[in-house]
C-alpha positions as CSV (number, residue, x, y, z in Angstrom):
1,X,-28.2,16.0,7.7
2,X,-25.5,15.6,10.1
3,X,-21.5,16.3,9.7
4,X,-20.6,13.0,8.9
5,X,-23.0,13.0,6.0
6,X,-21.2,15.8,4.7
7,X,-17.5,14.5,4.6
8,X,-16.4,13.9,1.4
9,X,-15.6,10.1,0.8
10,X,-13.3,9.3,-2.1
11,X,-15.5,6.3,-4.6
12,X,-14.0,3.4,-4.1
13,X,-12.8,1.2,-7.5
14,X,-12.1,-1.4,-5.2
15,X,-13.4,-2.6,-1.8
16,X,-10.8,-4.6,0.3
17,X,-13.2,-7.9,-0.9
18,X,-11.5,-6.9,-4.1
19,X,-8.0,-6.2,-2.6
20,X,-8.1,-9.4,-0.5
21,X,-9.0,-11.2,-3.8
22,X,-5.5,-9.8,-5.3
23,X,-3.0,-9.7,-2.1
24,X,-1.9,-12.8,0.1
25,X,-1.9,-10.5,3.0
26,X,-4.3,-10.7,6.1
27,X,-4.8,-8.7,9.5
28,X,-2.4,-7.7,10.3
29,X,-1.1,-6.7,7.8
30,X,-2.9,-5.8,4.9
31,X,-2.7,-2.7,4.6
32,X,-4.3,-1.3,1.7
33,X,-8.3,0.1,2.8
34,X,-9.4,1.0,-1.1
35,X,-8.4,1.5,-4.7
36,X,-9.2,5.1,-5.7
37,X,-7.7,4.2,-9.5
38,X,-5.9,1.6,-11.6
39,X,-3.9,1.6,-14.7
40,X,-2.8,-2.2,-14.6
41,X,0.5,-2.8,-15.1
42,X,1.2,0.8,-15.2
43,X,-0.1,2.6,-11.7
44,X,-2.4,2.7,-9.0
45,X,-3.9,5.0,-6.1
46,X,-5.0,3.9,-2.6
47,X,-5.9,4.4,0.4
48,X,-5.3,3.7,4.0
49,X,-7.1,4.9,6.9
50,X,-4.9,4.6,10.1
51,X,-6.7,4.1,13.7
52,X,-5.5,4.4,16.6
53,X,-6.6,1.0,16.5
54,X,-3.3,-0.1,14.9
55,X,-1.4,-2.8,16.9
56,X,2.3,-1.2,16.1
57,X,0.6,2.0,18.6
58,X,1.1,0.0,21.5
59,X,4.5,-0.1,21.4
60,X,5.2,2.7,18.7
61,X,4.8,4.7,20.6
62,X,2.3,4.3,23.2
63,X,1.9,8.3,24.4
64,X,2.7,9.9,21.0
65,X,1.4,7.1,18.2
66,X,3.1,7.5,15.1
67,X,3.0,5.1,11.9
68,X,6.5,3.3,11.7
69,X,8.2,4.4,8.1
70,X,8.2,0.5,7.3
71,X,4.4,0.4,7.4
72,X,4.4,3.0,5.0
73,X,6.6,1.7,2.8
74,X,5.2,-2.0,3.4
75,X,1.7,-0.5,2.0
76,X,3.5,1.2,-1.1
77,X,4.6,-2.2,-2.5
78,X,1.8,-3.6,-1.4
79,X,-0.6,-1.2,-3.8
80,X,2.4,-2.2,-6.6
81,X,1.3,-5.4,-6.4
82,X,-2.3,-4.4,-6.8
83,X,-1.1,-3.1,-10.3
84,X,1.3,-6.0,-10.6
85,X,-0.6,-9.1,-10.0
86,X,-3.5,-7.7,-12.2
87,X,-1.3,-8.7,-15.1
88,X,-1.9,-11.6,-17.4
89,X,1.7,-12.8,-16.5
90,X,2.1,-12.2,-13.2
91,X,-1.8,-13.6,-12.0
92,X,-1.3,-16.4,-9.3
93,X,2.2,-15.3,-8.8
94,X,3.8,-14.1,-5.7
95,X,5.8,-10.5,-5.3
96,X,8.7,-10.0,-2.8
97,X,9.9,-6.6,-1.2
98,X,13.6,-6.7,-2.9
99,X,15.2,-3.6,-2.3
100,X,14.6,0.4,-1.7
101,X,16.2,3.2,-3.0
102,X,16.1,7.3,-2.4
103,X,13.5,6.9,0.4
104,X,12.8,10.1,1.9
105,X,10.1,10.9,5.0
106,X,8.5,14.6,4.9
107,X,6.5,14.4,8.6
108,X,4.9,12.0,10.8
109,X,1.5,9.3,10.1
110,X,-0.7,9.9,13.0
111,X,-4.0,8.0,14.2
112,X,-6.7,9.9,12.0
113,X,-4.6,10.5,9.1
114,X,-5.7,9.0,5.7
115,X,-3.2,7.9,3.9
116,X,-3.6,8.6,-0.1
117,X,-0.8,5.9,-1.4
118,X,0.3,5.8,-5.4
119,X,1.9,3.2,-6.8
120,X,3.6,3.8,-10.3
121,X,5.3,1.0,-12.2
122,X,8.3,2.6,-13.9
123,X,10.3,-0.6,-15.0
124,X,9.9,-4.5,-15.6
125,X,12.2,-7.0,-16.6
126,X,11.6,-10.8,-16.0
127,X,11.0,-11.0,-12.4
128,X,12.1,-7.7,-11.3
129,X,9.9,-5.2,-11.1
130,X,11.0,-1.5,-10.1
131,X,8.2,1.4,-8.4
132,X,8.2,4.6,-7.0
133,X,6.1,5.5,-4.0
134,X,4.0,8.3,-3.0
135,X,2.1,8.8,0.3
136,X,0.0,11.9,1.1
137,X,-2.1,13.0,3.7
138,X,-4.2,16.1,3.3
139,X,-2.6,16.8,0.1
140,X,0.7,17.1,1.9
141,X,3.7,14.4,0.8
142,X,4.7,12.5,3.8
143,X,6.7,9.6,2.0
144,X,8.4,8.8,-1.0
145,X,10.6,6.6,-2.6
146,X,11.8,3.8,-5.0
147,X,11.0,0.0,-4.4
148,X,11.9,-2.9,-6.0
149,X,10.0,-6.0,-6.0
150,X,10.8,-9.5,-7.3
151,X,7.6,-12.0,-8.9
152,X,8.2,-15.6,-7.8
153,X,5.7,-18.5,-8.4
154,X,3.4,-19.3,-5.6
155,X,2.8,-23.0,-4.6
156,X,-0.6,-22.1,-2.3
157,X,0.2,-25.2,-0.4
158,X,3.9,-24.3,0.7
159,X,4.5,-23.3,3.9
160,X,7.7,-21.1,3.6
């Protein structure tokens, strides 16, 4: 047995087949890796492996990477809308970054960091939908904050 086999992986509820099913987004920028747990409607945890691989590295910056604070926040809604579009009334439907509130950034995302990301819907009405966000790494907080999100109906065939 080697190291590797000894690293402890967290199960995955969802493989990014599963996510890709959910989210419109595509490389680059999907940017949810796994679902650890679900509550639908309710809250969710991910994760997100970042690489030095990244393509905001190259300019961001290119002798000291460090995630931007808008990709974290970008893959905090974008678990919300895990939890979101799982719903009976928001399936097929579209969800919009609308607004952010009380963020707050503990320390810097580097390449070989894994993001742990948690999602929790606190309130719905209509189209609006408000979150807060959570990102750890190594148990320690790194992000937080309050989202809002808007649901709008999709026409697959639009080009916006």
């Amino acid at each position: 047995m080697t190291g590797l086999d000894q690293i402890e992986r967290p199960a995955a509820l969802m493989d990014i087949n599963a996510i890709r099913s959910i989210l419109p987004h595509r490389y680059p920028f999907l940017l949810i890796d796994r679902i650890l747990e679900i509550e639908v409607g309710k809250r969710v945890v991910g994760l997100k492996n970042i690489t030095i691989n990244e393509p905001y590295f190259e300019g961001h910056f290119p002798d000291q990477p460090i995630v931007p604070g808008v990709i974290i926040i970008e893959a905090m809604i974008q678990l919300g809308g895990v939890a979101l579009l799982q719903m009976e009334q928001y399936r097929g439907k579209l969800f919009l970054f609308a607004g952010i509130d009380e963020m707050r950034f503990r320390r810097p995302v580097v390449p070989g960091d894994q993001l742990i990301l948690t999602a929790e819907l606190l309130k719905m009405r209509s189209n609006l939908v408000r979150s807060r966000g959570q990102a750890t790494v190594n148990g320690q907080m790194v992000a937080e904050g309050i989202f809002l999100s808007t649901v709008v109906d999709w026409d697959h065939d639009k080009k916006y």
